[in-house]
N, C-alpha and C positions, 0 to 999 in steps of 0.2 A: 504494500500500500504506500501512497505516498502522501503529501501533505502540502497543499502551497497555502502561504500567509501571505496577506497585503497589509504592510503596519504603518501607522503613522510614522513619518521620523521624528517629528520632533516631539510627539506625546506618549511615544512609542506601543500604544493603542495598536492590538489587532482589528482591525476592519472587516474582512471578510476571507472567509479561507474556506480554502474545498479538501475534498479527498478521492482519492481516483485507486486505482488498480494498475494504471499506468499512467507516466510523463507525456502529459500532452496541452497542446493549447487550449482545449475545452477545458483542462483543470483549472488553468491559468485565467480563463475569461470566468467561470465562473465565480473564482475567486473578485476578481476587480466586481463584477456586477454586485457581488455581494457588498464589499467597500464602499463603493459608491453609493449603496443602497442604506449604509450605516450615514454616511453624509447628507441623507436627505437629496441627493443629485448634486449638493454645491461642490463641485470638484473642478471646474474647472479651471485649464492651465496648472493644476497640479501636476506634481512627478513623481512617476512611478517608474523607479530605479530600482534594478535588476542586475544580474549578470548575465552572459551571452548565452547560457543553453537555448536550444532547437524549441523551445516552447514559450520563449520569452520573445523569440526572434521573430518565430510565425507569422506569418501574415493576419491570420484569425485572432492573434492577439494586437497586433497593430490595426486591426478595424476596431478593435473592442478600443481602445486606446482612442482614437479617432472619435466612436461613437458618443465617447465618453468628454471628451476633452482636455485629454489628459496627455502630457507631455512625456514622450520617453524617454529615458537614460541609460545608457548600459558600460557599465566601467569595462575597463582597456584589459584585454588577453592577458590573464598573467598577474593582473593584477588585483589584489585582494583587498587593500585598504580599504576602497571605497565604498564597500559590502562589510565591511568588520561588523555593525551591527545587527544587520539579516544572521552573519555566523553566531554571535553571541548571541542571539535567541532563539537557534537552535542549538546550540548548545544548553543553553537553560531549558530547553523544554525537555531534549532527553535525556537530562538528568535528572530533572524532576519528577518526569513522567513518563516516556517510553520504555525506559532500562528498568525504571519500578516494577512493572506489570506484564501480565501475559495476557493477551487478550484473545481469546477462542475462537471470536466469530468479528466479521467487519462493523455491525453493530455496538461490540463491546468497543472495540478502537475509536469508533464515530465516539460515544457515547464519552470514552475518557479524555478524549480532545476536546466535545465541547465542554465539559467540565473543567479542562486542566486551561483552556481560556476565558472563563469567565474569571476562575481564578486568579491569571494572570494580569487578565482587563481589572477585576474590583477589589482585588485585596491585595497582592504578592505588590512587595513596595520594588521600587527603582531608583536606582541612584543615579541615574540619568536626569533623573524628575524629580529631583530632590527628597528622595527616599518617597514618594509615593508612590500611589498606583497609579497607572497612567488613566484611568478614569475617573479619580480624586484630583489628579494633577488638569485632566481641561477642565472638571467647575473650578479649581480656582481660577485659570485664563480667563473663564468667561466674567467673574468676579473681578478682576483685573488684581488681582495677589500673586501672581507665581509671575 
């Protein structure tokens, strides 16, 4: 199974995320629809950066991108910096929670991903975000405190 996330960068908020059986640009669009769909639509001109895999690349995610209004990014061959935070949360999640569990059926794995992000989203703090959760950290934005 696999897993794409589409996250805020700066609130570092999971948005919307799929799960597939295989790597593909359907995983990947339905992911952004879902993100977008957390946004109320307001995304446009936003950036959704990536790195260069064959489903980021896609055409069928470049319309979804398009339909959306959303700007593409994809860091240079080779190069890892510009992704560090996409890796560092995947790492936090399989440690948290993939390597923890055995999951028997695709339901069970659905089921503990969307648990281990709601987690993620409203309680598990970040130091990125000044030790909060990144769904603690945008009411305060909206508040004008953080």
């Amino acid at each position: 199974m696999f897993l794409c996330a589409i996250r805020d960068g700066h609130s570092r908020k999971v948005l919307g995320y799929s799960i597939a059986n295989h790597i593909s640009a359907e995983m990947v669009t339905t992911a952004i629809d879902r993100a977008v769909a957390t946004r109320g639509g307001r995304c446009r001109e936003t950036i959704l950066h990536s790195d260069r895999g064959g489903e980021y690349t896609a055409h069928l995610t470049a319309a979804s991108c398009v339909q959306h209004g959303l700007r593409r990014s994809m860091g240079a061959t080779g190069i890892c910096w510009d992704n560090s935070p996409s890796e560092s949360f995947w790492s936090i999640f399989k440690h948290e929670e993939y390597y923890r569990h055995v999951y028997a059926t695709k339901a069970d794995l659905v089921a503990g991903v969307d648990n281990w992000i709601v987690f993620y989203n409203t309680v598990r703090r970040n130091s990125t975000v000044g030790m909060h959760s990144p769904d603690s950290y945008e009411k305060l934005l909206q508040v004008g405190v953080a």
